[in-house]
Every structure is written in C-alpha cells, then in structure tokens.
C-alpha positions as a printed Julia matrix, in Angstrom:
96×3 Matrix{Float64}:
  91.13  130.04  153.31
  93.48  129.98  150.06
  94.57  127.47  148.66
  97.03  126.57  145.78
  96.39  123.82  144.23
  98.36  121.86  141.38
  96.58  119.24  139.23
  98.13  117.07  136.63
  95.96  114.64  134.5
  96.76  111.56  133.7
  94.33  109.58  131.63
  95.16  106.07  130.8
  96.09  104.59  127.53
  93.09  103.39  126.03
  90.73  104.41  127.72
  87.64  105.2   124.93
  87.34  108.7   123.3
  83.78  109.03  123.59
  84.13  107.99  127.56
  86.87  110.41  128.09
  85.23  113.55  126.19
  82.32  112.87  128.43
  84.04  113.49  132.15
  86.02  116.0   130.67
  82.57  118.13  129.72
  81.11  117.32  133.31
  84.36  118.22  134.79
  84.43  121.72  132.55
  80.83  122.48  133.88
  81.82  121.88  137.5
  84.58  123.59  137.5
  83.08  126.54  136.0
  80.02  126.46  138.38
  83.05  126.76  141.29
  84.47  129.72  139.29
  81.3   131.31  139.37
  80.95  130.25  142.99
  84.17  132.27  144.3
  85.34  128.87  145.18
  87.79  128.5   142.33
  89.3   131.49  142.33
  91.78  131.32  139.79
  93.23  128.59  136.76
  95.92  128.55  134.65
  97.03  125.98  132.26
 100.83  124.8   132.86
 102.43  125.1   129.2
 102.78  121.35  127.87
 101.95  119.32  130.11
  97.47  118.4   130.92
  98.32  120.29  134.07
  96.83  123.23  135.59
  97.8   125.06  138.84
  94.49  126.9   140.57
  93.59  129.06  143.77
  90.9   127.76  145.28
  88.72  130.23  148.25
  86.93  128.2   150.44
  86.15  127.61  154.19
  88.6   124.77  155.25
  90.74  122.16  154.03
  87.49  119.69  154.49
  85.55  121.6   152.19
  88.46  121.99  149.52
  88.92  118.23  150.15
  85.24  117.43  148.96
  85.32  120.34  146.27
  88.32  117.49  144.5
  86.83  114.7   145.14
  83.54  115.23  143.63
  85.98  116.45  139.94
  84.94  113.87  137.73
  88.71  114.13  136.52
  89.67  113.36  140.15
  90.6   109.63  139.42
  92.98  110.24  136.73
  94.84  113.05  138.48
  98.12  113.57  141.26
  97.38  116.71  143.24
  99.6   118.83  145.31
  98.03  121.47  147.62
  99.4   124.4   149.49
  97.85  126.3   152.18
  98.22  130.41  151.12
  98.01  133.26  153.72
  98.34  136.49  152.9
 101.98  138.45  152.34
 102.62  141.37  155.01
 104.3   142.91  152.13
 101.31  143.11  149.9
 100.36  146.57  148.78
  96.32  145.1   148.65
  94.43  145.66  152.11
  91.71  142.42  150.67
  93.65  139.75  148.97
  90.58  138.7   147.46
C-alpha cells in the first residue's frame, strides 16, 4: 500500500544541541535504511518550514504505523497520513 505521509518537526526550545544532533543522525540512518528498503519510497523537503512530505510502500497501515513510531524524531513531530491508490488515468501500468 501507498502512503503519503506529511511530517513537520517540532523540537522544543532548549532542548541541548549535542542531544538534538544525536536523534537527528539516528533518525537520518533509519530513514535511509527504509529508503534502501523500498519502504520509504520517496522525500522531499517542504521549502521553509523542518517539514518533509514522503511516500511510504509498505504492507498495511499497521506496518506504516510501527515504521513512525520507531523515528527517533517521532516525539517532536505532527503527522498527517493519506492512503494513495493508483490513478485510472495514469499512463504507468506499475506505479511503483
């Protein structure tokens, strides 16, 4: 199943430097490890804002549900999620 999936950070005030360049390496390495996967199909940055909007491949919403919850970013962020199916207008036979 696709999914769309719209992330926006928010980290709080304070919070150390050192603590928050940690969980955002572990959360780059994850999230590349899903790329590589086929699970994360797709991420692009949303101009301004520490946003991103993604297309995530996976089996269900369960497994896209535990895919989030285990970003080490997850705490600090408001999600919105979309279930995708594909276009009968779409020239490609494999969306994928």
């Amino acid at each position: 199943m696709l999914f769309k999936v719209e992330m926006t950070v928010n980290i709080p005030y304070g919070m150390p430097a050192n603590e928050i360049e940690e969980i955002k390496s572990r959360e780059k390495a994850y999230s590349q490890q899903l790329q590589r996967d086929g699970k994360w199909r797709h991420i692009w940055r949303i101009a301004g804002l520490y946003a991103n909007v993604s297309i995530f491949d996976v089996d269900d919403a369960e497994e896209l549900h535990q895919i989030l919850m285990a970003l080490p970013l997850y705490p600090f962020m408001d999600i919105r999620i979309e279930a995708l199916c594909r276009h009968p207008s779409s020239i490609h036979s494999n969306d994928r």
